[in-house]
FITIMAR-679591 format. One record per residue (C-alpha): x negated, y, z; residue in three letters. Coordinates in steps of 0.2 Angstrom, whole numbers, plus 5000, padded with zeros to 4 digits. Layout:
% residues N
XYZALA ...
END
This chain:
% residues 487
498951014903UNK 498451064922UNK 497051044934UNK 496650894942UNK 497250924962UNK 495350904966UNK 495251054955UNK 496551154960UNK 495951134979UNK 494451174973UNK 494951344966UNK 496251394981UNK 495451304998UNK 493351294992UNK 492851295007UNK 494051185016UNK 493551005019UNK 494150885006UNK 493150725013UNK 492350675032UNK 491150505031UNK 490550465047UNK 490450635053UNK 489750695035UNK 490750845025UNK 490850895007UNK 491951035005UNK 493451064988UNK 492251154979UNK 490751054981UNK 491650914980UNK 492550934963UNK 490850984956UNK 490350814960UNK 491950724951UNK 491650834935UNK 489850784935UNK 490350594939UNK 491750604924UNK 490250704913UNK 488850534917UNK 490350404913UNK 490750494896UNK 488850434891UNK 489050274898UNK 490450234887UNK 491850254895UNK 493350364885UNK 494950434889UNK 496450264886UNK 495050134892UNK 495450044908UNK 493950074921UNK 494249954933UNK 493349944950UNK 493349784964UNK 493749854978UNK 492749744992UNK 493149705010UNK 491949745023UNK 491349555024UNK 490949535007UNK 489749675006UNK 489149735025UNK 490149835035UNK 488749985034UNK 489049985015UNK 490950005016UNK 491350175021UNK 490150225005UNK 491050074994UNK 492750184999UNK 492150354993UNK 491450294979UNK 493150194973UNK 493850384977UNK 492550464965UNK 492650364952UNK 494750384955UNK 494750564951UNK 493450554936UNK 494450444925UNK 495850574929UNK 494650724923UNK 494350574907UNK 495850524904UNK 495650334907UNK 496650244917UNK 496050174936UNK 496350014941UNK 495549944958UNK 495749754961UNK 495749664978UNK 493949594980UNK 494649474991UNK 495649404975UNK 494749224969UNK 493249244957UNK 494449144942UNK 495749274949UNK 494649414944UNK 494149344929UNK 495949304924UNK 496449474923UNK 494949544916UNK 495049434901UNK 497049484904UNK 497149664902UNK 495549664888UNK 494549764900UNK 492549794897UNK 492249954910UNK 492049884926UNK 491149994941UNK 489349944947UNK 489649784959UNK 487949694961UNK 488749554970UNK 490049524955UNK 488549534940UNK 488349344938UNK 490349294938UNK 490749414927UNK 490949394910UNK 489149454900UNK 490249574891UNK 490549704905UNK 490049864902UNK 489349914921UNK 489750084924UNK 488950184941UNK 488750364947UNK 486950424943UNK 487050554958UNK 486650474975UNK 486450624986UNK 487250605003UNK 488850705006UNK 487850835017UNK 486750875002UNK 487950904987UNK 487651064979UNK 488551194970UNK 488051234954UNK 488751384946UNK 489751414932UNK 490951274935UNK 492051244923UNK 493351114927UNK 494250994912UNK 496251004912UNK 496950844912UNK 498750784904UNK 499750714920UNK 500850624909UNK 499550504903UNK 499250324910UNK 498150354926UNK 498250194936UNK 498650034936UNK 499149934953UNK 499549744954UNK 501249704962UNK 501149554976UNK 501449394970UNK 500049264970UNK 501249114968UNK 501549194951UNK 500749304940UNK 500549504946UNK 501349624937UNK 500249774934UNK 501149944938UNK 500650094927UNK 500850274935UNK 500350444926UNK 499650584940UNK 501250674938UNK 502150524946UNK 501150524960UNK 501250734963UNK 502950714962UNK 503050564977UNK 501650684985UNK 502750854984UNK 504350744990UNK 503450665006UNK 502750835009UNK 504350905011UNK 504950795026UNK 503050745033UNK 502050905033UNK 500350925026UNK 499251045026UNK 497551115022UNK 496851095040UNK 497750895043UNK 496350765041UNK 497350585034UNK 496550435039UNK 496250335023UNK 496850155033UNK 497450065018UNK 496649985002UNK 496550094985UNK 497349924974UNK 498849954988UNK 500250124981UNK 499950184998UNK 498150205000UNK 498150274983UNK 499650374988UNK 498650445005UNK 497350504991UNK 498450614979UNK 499450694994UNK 497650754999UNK 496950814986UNK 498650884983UNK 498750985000UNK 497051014998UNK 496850915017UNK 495550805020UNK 495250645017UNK 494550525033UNK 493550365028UNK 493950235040UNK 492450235052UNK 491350055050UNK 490150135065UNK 491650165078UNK 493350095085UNK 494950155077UNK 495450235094UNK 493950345096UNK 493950385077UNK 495650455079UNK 494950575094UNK 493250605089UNK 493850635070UNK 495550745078UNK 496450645065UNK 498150715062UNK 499150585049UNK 498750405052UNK 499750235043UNK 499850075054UNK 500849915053UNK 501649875070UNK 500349745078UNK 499149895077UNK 500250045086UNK 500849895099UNK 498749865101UNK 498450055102UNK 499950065116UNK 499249955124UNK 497449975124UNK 497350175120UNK 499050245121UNK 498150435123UNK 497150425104UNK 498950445098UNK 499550595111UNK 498850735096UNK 499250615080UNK 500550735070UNK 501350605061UNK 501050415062UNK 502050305048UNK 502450155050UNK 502650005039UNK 502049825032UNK 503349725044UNK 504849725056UNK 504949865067UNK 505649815085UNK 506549935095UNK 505449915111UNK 503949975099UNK 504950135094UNK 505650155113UNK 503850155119UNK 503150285107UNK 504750415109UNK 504350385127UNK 502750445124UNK 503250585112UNK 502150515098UNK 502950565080UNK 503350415071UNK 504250385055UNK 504850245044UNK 504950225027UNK 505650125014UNK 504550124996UNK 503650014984UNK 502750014970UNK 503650064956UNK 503950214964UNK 502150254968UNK 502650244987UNK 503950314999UNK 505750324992UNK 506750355011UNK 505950435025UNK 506550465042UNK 506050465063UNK 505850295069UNK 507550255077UNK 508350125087UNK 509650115074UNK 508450035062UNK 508950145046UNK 507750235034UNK 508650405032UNK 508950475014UNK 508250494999UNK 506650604997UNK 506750754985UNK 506350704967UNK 506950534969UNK 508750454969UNK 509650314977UNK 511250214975UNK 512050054980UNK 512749934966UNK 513549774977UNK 512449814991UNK 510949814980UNK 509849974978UNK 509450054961UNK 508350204960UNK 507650334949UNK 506550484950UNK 505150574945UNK 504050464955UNK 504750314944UNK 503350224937UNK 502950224917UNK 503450034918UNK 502349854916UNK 500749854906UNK 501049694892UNK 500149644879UNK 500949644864UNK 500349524850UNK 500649644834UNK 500649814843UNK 499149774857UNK 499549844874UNK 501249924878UNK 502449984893UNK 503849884899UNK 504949984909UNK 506649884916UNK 507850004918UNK 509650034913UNK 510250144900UNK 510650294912UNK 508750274920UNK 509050144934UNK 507850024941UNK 508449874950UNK 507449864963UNK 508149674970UNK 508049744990UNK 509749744997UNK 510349895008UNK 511849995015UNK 512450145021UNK 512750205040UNK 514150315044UNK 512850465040UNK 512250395023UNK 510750365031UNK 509850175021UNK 509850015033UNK 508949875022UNK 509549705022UNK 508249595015UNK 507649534997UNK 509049484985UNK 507749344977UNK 507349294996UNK 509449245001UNK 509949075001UNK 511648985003UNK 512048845016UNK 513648735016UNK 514448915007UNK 513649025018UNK 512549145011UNK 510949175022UNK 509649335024UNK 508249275029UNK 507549455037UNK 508949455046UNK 508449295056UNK 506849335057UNK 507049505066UNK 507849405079UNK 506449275080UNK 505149405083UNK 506049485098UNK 505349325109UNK 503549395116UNK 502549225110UNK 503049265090UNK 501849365082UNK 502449335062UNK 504049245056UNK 504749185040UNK 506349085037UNK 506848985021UNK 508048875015UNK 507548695016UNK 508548565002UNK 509648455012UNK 511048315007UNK 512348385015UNK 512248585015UNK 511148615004UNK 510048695009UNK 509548725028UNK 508848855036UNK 506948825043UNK 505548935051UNK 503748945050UNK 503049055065UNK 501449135070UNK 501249125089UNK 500249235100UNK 499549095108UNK 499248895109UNK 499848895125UNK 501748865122UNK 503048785132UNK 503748615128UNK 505448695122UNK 504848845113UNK 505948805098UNK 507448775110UNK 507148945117UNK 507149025098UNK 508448925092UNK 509648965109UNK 508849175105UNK 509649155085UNK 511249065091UNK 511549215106UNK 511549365093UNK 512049265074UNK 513049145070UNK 512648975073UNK 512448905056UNK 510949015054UNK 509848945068UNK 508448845060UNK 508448675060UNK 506648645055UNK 505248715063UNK 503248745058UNK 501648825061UNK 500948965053UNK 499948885039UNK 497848945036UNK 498149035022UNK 497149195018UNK 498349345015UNK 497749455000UNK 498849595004UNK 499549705014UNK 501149615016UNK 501449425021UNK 501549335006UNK 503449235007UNK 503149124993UNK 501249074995UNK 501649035015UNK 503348945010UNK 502148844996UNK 500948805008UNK 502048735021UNK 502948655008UNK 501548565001UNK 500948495017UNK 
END
């Protein structure tokens, strides 16, 4: 049994800054109060330590972009009470379908859901509304005395997240707190954080890496940014004096380009979400911005390798307290930051935990990968994403990152297409930056694959991006191949 992190900050930085809300502070101490009287008002509304509490997590558009900075630190709240109960946390992407919701409510047997007035008539009757009974604003919160904080087991079951894949059914992800300490004391170790470092909280809790930016917090005892709804990202990063910030590609080409000096005092910005080009990591060496890749997932509640963004492409080593090998150019890891396993429902025995491993504590994680001369990771692409034409095998990243080299490609995905007489082919479906494209655009990329690769792995088929509304973080390969297919 331990303290919560929120806790433990509480008692060794009290006075340091746990949260910042548009310019609004609530300090460790004041702020851990607040959870433990959350947790205390969720007890009396039914909610127990096993039960899944599960929260929507909204995007601005579906509920007023005024309201989501407060939507954030509420799904944060009601995070770290279900620690101090004991039930386990499960945020779901508001911008999954209304049957989607309801699918996985009815799914995972869940009747705790927290307060969501737009959601109360497509919900099923059942749901046991829960909501926080203390609306003072940040600047307000008081600190009543004697506090005496709950210990918590960080073994338990403490969140559930939803693996990608729409196309399919999602396969829910448990993590106990210890997992994510130990993926938080690991990261720490190569990407510095520290009491006075403010992380700006960029990605979505139902995502391991906005979760992640949370533990690693609390767990520093820094402070935690709510993405500003009332400003730009470039002057929140200057105004705020952010210090660690995450960012796909497209954003930190945007920032270069537009705001290159809210980056100048960033201590550490990671990048991720899509292929990295080597002009992006040129301009910000360049510009002596810190900024580091990373290669993680979900099971192992986040980064696995870390290392300086690099024109060789590679991903460093192995963090501390996890482990990585190669099996046929296939990576297998373990650690303690390995999840608990799948959550199934079992017929006789109810819900259990699935964890896929081997019998010496592998996973298989299906990404393929090598080492460089320096055992440093260089990925390769999806195993489940490789195709074969006339006896060839294929990677489709590895296309793809050439694609994107030409300045009118914004997103790229190639696939194998079935054809009579090599079975399959490959094709590409491209974002462009613009409408306004030359008459030979796909001579152009076909004569960029065939320069650098070998011929046989120039596309043969070309299409469009498809108007499909992404749920996650990542491009979905299989709902954008499905929808090109099926048109």
């Amino acid at each position: 049994m331990m303290l919560s992190p929120v806790q433990q900050a509480a008692i060794q930085h009290p006075q340091q800054p746990a949260v910042l809300l548009d310019g609004q502070t609530v300090s460790y101490q004041q702020w851990a109060q607040r959870i433990s009287r959350l947790a205390d008002s969720l007890k009396a509304q039914g909610l127990k330590q096993g039960d899944i509490g599960a929260i929507i997590i909204e995007p601005a558009s579906h509920i007023g972009t005024n309201n989501n900075a407060i939507h954030t630190l509420e799904a944060i709240n009601f995070y770290w009470a279900c620690i101090e109960i004991g039930a386990v946390y499960f945020p779901i992407n508001g911008r999954f379908s209304t049957q989607q919701i309801n699918q996985l409510i009815g799914r995972f047997n869940i009747h705790h859901v927290w307060h969501n007035t737009a959601r109360q008539t497509t919900l099923p009757q059942s749901i046991n509304w829960l909501y926080d009974d203390n609306k003072q604003p940040l600047s307000t919160a008081k600190i009543e005395t004697p506090h005496q904080p709950t210990k918590v087991n960080p073994h338990r079951p403490a969140n559930i997240i939803l693996t990608s894949g729409s196309s399919g059914t999602p396969k829910a992800a448990v993590h106990s707190l210890m997992n994510h300490l130990a993926s938080a004391q690991g990261a720490s170790r190569y990407i510095a954080l520290n009491p006075n470092d403010k992380w700006l909280l960029s990605l979505p809790l139902f995502h391991v890496g906005g979760l992640a930016i949370v533990n690693r917090c609390a767990n520093a005892g820094a402070c935690i940014v709510i993405k500003s709804t009332k400003t730009s990202l470039d002057k929140q990063l200057i105004d705020d004096a952010i210090s660690h910030v995450s960012m796909v590609p497209t954003q930190a080409i945007q920032m270069l380009n537009q705001h290159p000096q809210a980056l100048h005092k960033v201590k550490a910005l990671l990048l991720g979400g899509g292929v990295i080009e080597a002009s992006l990591i040129e301009r910000l060496t360049q510009q002596k911005i810190p900024a580091f890749t990373s290669y993680g997932m979900t099971e192992m509640s986040s980064q696995i390798t870390t290392a300086k963004a690099n024109e060789f492409g590679h991903h460093g080593r192995a963090l501390p307290l996890r482990q990585l090998k190669l099996v046929d150019d296939i990576i297998w890891v373990k650690g303690e930051c390995l999840f608990q396993g799948y959550l199934e429902l079992d017929p006789q025995q109810g819900f259990t935990l699935s964890l896929p491993v081997d019998d010496q504590g592998w996973f298989c994680t299906h990404d393929r990968g090598k080492f460089n001369d320096k055992g440093q990771l260089l990925l390769l692409g999806r195993a489940d994403n490789m195709f074969i034409c006339g006896g060839e095998n294929i990677q489709p990243e590895e296309i793809e990152s050439v694609l994107l080299q030409h300045p009118l490609v914004s997103k790229a995905i190639v696939f194998g297409q079935p054809d009579a007489e090599f079975g399959l082919l490959p094709a590409a479906i491209i974002d462009y930056t613009t409408k306004q494209l030359p008459e030979d655009i796909h001579q152009q990329l076909a004569n960029l694959v065939t320069n650098q690769l070998a011929r046989f792995k120039r596309p043969r088929h070309w299409y469009t991006w498809p108007e499909v509304e992404q749920s996650g973080l990542k491009v979905n390969r299989k709902q954008i191949i499905l929808a090109v297919n099926s048109q």
